[in-house]
MARBA-3410 file (N, C-alpha, C, O; in Angstrom, 1 decimal):
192
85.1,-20.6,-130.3,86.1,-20.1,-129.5,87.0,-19.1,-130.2,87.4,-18.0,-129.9 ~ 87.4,-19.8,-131.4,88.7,-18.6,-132.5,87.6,-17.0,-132.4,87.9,-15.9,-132.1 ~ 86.4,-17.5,-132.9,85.3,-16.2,-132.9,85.3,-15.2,-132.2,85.4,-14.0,-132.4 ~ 85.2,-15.9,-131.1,85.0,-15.3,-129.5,86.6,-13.9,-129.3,86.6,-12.8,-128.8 ~ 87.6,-15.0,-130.1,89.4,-14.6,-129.4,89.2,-13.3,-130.5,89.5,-12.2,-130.1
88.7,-13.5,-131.9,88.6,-12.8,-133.0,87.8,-11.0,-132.2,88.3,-9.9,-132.1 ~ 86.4,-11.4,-131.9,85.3,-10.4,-131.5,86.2,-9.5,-130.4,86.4,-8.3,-130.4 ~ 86.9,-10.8,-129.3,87.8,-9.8,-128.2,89.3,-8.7,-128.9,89.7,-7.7,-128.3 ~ 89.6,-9.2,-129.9,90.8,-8.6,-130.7,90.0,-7.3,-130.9,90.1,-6.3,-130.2 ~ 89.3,-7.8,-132.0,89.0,-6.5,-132.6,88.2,-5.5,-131.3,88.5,-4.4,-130.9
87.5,-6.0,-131.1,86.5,-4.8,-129.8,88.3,-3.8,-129.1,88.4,-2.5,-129.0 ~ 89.2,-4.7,-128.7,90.3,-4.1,-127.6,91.0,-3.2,-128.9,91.5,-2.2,-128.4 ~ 91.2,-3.3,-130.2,92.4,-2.6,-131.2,91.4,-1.6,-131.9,91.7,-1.2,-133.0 ~ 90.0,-1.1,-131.4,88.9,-0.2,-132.3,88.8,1.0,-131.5,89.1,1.1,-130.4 ~ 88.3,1.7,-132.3,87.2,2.8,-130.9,88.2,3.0,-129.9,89.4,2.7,-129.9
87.2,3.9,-128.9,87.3,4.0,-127.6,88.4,3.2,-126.6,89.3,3.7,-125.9 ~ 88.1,1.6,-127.1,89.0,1.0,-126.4,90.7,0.9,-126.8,91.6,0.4,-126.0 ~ 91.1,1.5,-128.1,92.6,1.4,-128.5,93.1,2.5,-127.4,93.9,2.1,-126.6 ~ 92.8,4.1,-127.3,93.6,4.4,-125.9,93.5,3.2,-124.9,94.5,3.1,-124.2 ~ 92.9,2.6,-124.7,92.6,1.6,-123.3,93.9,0.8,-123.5,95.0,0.9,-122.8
93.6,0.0,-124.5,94.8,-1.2,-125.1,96.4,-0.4,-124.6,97.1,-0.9,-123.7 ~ 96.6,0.6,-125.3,97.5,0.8,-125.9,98.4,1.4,-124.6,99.6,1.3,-124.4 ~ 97.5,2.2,-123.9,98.1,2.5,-122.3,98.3,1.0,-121.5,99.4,0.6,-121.0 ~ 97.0,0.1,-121.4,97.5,-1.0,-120.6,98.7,-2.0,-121.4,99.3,-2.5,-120.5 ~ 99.2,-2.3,-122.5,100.2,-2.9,-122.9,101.8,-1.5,-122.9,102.9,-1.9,-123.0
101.5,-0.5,-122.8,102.7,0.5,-122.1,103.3,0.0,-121.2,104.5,-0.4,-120.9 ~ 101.6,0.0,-120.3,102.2,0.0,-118.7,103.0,-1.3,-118.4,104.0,-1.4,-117.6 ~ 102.6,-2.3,-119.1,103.0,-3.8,-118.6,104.6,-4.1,-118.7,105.5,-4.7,-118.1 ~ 104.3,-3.1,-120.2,106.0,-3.4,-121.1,106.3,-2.6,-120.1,107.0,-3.2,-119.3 ~ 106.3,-1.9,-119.8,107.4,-0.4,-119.5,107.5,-1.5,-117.7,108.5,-1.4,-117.1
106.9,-1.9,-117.4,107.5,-3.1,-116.4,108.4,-3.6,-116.5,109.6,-3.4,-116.0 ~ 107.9,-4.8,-117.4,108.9,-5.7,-117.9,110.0,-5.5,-119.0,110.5,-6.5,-119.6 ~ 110.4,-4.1,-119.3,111.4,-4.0,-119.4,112.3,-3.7,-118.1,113.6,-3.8,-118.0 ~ 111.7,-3.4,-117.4,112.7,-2.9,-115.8,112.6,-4.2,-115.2,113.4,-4.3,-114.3 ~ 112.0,-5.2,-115.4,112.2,-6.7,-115.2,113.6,-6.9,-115.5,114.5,-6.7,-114.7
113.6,-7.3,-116.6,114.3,-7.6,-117.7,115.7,-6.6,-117.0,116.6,-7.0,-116.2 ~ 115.6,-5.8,-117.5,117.1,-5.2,-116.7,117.7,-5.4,-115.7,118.9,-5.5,-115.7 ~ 116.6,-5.4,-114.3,117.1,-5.7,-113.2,117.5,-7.6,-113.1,118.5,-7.8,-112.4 ~ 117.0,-8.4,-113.6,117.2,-9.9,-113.5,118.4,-9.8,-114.6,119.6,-9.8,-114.4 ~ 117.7,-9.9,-115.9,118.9,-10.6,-116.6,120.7,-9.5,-117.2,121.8,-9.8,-117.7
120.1,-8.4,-116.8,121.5,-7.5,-117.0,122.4,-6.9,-115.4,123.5,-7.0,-114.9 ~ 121.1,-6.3,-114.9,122.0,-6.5,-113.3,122.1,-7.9,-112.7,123.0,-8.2,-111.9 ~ 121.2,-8.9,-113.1,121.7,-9.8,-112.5,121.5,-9.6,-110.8,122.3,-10.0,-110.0 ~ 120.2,-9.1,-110.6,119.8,-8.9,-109.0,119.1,-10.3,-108.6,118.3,-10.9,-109.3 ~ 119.8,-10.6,-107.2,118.6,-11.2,-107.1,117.4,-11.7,-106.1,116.9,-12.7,-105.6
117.2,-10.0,-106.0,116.0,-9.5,-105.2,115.7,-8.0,-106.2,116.2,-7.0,-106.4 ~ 114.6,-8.8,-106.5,113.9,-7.2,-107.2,113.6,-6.1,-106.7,112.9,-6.0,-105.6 ~ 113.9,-5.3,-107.3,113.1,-3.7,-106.6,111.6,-3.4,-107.6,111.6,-2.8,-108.7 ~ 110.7,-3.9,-106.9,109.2,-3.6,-107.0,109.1,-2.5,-107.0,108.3,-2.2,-107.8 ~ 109.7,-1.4,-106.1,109.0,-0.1,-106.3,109.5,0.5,-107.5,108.6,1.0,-108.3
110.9,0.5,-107.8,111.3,0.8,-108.8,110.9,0.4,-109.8,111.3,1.1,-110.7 ~ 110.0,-0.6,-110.3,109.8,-1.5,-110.9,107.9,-0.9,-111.4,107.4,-0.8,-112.5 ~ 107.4,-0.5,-110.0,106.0,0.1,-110.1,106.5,1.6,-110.8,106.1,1.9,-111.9 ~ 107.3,2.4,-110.0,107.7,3.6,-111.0,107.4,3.5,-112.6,106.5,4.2,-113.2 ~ 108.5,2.4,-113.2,108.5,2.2,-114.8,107.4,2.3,-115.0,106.9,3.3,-115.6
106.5,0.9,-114.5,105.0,1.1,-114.5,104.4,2.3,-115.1,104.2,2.6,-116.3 ~ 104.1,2.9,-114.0,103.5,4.9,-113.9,103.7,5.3,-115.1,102.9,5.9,-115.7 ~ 105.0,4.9,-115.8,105.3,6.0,-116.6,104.9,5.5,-117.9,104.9,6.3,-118.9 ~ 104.6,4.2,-118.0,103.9,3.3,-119.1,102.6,3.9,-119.3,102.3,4.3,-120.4 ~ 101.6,4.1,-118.1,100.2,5.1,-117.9,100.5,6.2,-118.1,99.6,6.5,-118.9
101.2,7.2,-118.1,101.7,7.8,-118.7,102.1,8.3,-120.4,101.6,9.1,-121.2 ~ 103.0,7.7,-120.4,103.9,7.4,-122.3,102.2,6.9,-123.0,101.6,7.3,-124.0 ~ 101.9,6.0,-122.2,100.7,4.9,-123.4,99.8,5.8,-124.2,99.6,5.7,-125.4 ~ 99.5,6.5,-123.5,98.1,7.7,-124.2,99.1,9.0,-125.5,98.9,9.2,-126.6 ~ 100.3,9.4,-124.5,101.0,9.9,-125.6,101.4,9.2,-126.8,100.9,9.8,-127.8
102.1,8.1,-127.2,102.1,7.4,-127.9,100.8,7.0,-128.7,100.8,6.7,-129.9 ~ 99.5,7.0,-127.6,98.5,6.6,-128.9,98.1,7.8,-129.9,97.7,7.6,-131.0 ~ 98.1,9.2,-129.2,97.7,10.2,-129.6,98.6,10.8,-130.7,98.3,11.3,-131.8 ~ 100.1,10.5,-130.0,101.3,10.9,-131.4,101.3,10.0,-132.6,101.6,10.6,-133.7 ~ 100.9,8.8,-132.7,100.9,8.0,-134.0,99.9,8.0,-134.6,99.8,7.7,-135.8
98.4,8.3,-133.4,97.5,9.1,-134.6,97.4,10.7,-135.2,96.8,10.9,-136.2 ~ 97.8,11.2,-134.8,98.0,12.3,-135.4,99.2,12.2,-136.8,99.0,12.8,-137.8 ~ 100.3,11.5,-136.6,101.2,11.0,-138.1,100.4,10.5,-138.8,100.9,10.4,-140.0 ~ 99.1,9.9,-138.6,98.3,8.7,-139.1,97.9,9.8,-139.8,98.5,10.0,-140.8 ~ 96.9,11.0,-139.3,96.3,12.0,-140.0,96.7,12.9,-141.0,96.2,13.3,-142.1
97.8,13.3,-140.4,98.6,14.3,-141.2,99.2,14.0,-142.5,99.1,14.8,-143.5 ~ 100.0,12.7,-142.4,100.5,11.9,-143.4,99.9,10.4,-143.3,100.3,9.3,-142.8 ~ 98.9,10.8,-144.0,98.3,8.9,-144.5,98.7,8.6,-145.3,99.0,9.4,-146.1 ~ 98.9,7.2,-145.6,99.5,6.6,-146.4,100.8,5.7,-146.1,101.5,5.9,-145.1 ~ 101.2,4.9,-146.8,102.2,4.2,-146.9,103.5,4.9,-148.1,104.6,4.5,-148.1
103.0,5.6,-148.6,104.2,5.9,-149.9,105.4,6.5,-149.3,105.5,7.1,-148.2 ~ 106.4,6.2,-150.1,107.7,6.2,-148.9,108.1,7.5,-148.6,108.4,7.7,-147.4 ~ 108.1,8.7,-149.7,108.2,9.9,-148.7,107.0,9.8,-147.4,107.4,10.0,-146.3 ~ 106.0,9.5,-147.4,105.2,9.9,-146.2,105.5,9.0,-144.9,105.1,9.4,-143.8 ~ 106.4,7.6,-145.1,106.9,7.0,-144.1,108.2,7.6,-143.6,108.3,7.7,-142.4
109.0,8.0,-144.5,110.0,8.8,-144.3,109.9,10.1,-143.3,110.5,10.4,-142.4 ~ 108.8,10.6,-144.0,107.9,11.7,-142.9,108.0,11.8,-141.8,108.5,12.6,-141.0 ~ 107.2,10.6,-141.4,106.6,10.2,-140.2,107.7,9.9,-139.3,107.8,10.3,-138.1 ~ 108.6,8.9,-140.0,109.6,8.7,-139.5,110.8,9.8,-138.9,111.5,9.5,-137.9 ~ 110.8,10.7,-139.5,111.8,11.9,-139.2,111.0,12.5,-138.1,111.3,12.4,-136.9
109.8,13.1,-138.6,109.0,13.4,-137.7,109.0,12.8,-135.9,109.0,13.5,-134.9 ~ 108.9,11.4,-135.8,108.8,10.7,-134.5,110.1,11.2,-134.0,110.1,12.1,-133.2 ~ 111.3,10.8,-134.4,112.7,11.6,-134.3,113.1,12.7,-133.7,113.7,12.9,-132.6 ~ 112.7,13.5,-134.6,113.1,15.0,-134.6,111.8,15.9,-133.7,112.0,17.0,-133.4 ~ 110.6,15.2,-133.4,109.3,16.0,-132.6,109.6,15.2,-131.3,110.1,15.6,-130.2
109.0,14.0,-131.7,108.6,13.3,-130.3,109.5,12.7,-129.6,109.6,12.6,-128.4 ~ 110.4,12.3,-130.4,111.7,11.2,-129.5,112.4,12.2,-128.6,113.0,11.5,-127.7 ~ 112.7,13.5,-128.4,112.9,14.6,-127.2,112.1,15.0,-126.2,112.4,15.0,-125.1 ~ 110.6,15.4,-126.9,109.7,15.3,-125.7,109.5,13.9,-124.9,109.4,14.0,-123.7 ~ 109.6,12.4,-125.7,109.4,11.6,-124.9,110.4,11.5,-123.8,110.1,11.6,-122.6
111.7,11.4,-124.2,112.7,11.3,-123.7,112.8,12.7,-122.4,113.9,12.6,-121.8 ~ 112.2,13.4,-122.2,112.4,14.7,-121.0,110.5,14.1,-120.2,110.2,14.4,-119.0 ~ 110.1,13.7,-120.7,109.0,13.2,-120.1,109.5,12.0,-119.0,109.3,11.9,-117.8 ~ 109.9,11.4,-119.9,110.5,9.9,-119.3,111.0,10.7,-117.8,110.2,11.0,-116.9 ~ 112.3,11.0,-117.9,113.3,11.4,-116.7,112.5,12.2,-115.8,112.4,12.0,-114.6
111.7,13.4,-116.6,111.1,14.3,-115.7,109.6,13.8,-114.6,109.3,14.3,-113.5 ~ 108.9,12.7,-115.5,108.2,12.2,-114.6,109.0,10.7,-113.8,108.3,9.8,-113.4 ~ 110.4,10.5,-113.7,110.5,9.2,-113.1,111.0,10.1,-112.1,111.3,9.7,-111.0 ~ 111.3,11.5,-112.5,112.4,12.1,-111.1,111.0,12.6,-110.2,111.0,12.6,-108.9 ~ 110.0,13.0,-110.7,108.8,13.3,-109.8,108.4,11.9,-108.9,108.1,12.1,-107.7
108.3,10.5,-109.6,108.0,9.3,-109.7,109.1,8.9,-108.0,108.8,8.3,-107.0 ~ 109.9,9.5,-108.3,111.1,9.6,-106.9,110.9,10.7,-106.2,111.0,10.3,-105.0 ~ 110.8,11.5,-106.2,110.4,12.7,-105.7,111.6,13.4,-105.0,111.7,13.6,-103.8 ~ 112.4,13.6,-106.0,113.6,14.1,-106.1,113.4,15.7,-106.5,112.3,15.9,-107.0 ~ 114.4,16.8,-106.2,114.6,18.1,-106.5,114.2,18.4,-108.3,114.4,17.7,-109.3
113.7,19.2,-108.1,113.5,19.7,-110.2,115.0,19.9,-110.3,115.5,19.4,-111.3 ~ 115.9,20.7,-109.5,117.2,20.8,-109.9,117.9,19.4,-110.0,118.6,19.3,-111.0 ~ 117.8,18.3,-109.0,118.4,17.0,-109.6,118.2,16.3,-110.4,119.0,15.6,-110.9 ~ 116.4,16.5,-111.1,116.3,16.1,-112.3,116.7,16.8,-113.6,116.8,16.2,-114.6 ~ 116.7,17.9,-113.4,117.6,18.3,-114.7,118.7,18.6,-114.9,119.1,19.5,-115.7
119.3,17.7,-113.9,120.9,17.6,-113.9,121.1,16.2,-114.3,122.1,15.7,-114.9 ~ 120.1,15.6,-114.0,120.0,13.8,-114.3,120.1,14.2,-116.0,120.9,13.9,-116.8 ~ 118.7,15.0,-116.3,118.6,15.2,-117.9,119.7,15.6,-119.0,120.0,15.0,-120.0 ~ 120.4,16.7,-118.3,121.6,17.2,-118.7,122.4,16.3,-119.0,122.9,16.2,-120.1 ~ 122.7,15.5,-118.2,123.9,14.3,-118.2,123.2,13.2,-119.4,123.8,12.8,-120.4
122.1,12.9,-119.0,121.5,11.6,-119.3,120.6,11.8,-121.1,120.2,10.8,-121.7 ~ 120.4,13.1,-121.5,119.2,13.3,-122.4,120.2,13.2,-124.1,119.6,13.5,-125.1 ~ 121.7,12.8,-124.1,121.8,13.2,-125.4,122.7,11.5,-125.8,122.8,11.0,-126.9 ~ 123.3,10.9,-124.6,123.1,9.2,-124.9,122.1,8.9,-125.3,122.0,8.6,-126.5 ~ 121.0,8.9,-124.3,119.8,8.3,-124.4,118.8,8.9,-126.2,118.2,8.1,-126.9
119.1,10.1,-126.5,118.5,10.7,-127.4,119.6,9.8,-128.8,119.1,9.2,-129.7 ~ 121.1,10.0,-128.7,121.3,9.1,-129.3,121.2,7.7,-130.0,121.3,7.5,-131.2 ~ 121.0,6.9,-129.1,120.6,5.8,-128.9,119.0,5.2,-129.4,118.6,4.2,-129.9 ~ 118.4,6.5,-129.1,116.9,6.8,-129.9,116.8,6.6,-131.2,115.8,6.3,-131.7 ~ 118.3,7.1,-132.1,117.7,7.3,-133.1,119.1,6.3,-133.8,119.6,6.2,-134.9
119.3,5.8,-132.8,120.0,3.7,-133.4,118.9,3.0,-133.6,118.8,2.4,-134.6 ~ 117.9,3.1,-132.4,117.1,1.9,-132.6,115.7,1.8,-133.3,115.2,0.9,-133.9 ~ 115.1,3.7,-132.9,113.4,3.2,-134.0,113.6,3.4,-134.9,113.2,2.5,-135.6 ~ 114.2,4.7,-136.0,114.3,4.4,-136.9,113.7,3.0,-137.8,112.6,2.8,-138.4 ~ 114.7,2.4,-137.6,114.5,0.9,-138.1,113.1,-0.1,-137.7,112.8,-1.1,-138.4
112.5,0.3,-136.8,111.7,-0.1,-135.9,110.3,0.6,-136.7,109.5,0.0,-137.5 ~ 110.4,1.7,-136.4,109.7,2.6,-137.1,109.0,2.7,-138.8,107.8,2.8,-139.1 ~ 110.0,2.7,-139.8,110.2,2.3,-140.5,109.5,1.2,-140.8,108.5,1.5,-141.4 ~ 109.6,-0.5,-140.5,108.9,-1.3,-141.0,107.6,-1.3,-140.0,106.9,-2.2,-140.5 ~ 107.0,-0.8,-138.8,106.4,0.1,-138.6,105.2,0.7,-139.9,104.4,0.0,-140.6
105.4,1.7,-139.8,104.7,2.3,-140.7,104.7,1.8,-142.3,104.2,2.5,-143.2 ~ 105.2,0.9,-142.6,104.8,0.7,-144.2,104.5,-0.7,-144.2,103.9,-1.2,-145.2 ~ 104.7,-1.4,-143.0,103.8,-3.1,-142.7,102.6,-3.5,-142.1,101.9,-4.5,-142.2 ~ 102.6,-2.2,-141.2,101.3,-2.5,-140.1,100.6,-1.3,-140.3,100.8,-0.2,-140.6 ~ 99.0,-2.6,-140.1,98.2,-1.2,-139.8,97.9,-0.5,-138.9,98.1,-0.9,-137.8
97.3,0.7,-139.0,97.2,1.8,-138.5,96.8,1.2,-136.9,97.7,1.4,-136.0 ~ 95.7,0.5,-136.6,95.2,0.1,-134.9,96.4,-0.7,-134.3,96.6,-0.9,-133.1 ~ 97.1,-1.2,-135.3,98.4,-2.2,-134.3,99.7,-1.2,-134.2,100.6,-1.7,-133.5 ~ 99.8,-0.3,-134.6,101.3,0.4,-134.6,101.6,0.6,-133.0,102.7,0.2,-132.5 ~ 100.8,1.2,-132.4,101.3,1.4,-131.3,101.5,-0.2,-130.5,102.4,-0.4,-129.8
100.7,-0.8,-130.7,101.1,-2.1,-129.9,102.5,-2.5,-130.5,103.4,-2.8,-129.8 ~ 102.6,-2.4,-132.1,104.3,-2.8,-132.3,105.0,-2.1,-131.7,106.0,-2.7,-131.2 ~ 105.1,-0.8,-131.4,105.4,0.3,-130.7,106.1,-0.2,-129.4,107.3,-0.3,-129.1 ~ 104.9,-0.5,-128.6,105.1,-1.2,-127.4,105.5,-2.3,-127.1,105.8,-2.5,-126.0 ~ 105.5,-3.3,-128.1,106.5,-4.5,-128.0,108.1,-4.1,-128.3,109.0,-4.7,-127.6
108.4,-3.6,-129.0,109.4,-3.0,-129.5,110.1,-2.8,-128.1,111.2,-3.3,-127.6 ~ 109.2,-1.7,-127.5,109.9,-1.1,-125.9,110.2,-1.7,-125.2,110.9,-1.2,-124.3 ~ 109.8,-3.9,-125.2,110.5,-4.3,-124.5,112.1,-3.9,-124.0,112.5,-3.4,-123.0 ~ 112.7,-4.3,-125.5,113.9,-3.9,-125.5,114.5,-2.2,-125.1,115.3,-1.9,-124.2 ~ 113.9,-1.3,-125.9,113.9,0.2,-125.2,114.2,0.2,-123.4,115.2,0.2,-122.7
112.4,0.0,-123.1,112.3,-0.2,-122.0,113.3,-0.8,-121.1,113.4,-0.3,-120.0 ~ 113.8,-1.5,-121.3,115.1,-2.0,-120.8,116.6,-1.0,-120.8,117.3,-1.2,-119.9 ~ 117.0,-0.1,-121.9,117.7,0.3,-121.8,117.5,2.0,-121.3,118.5,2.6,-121.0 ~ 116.3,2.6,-121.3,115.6,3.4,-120.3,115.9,3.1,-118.9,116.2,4.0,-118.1 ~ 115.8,1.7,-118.6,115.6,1.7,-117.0,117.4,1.2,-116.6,117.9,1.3,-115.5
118.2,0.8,-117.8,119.3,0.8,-117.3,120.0,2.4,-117.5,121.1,2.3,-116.9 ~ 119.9,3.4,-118.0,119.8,4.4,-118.3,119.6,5.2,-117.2,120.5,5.8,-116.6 ~ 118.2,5.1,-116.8,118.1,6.0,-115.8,118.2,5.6,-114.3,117.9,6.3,-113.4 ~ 118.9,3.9,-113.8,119.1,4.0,-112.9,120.6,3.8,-112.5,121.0,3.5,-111.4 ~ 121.5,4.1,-113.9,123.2,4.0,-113.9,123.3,5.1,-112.8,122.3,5.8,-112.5
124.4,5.3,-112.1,125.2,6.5,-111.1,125.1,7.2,-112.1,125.2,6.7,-113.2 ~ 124.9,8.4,-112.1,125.1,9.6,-112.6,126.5,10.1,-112.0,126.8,10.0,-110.8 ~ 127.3,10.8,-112.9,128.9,11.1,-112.8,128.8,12.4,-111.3,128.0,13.4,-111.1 ~ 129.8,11.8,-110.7,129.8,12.5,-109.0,128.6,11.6,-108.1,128.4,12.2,-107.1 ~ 127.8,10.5,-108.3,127.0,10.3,-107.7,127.8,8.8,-106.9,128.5,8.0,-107.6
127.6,8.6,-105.7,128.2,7.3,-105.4,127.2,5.7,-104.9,127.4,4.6,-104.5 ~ 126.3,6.6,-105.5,125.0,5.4,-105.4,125.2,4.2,-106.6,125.8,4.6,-107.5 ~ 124.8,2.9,-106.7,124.9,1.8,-107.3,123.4,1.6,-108.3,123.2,1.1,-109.4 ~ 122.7,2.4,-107.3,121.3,2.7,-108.5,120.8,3.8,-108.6,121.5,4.5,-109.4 ~ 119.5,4.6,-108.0,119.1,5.5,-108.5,118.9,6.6,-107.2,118.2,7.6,-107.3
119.6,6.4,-106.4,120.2,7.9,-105.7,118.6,7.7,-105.4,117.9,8.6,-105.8 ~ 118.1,6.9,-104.9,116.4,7.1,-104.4,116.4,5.7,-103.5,117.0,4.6,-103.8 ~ 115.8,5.9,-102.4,115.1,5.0,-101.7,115.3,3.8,-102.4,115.0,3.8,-103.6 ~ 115.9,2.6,-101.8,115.6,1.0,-102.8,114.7,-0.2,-101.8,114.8,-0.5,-100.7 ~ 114.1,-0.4,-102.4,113.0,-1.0,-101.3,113.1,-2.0,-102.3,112.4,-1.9,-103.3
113.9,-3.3,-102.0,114.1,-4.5,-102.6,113.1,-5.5,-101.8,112.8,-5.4,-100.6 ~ 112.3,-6.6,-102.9,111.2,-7.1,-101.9,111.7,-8.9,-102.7,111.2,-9.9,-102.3
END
């Protein structure tokens, strides 16, 4: 049986199948952080599933970028020695943590299907907290990251990690936006 759990590990963290892994544990987290926000921080108590499938989307989404951005750091700068974690580290920061973060908003405002002008008035307002806040929390994350784990698990620490992210993403992007008089996200709420 341990064999069997061992053969399923490794086959899902190798090859072919680590994009697979690494998008379906996105998509789950990038749920269950909008779980997690809506229950234990809003304190709702009737979920918004659609909102909830949105996050989703955007986990199918993020997952493949993420697998493709930390191999390519993997390539570029291999190794563990501390300038090259340092590297990598600035690098995620200063390259990806902006593209991710205008991805995020730009596909949750498509995700809603809201105006390109309302979404990048959402971004405007919303992209330099949120970018802030980015670089409170991986850093650190990142960091023991790349100099503890290996290479096939980073993105899954990645994506455990986003529990917490993922949660402040989805409280992030469904706060009122300043002049807005909505209580969530100025979109359809289809509470189930």
């Amino acid at each position: 049986m341990q064999n069997t759990a061992r053969k399923i590990v490794e086959k899902l963290f190798s090859g072919r199948m680590l994009v697979v892994t690494n998008t379906a544990t996105a998509t789950g987290l990038f749920a269950f952080g909008d779980i997690l926000q809506q229950k234990m921080i809003e304190k709702r108590e009737r979920m918004d599933w659609v909102r909830t499938s949105r996050m989703a989307a955007m986990g199918i989404l993020i997952g493949p970028l993420n697998h493709y951005w930390y191999r390519f750091l993997d390539i570029r700068w291999p190794g563990k020695a501390h300038r090259l974690v340092l590297t990598k580290v600035l690098m995620d920061e200063v390259a990806y943590a902006p593209v991710g973060t205008c991805v995020f908003y730009f596909g949750m405002g498509t995700l809603e299907q809201r105006p390109v002008e309302d979404t990048f008035a959402e971004l405007r307002e919303k992209f330099l907290p949120t970018y802030i806040a980015d670089w409170k929390f991986w850093p650190a994350v990142q960091l023991m990251n790349f100099y503890l784990v290996p290479v096939q698990y980073r993105v899954l620490v990645v994506n455990l990690a986003t529990i917490v992210w993922n949660a402040f993403l989805s409280y992030m992007k469904h706060k009122p936006s300043s002049g807005s008089e909505a209580t969530d996200d100025n979109v359809r709420e289809t509470p189930v």
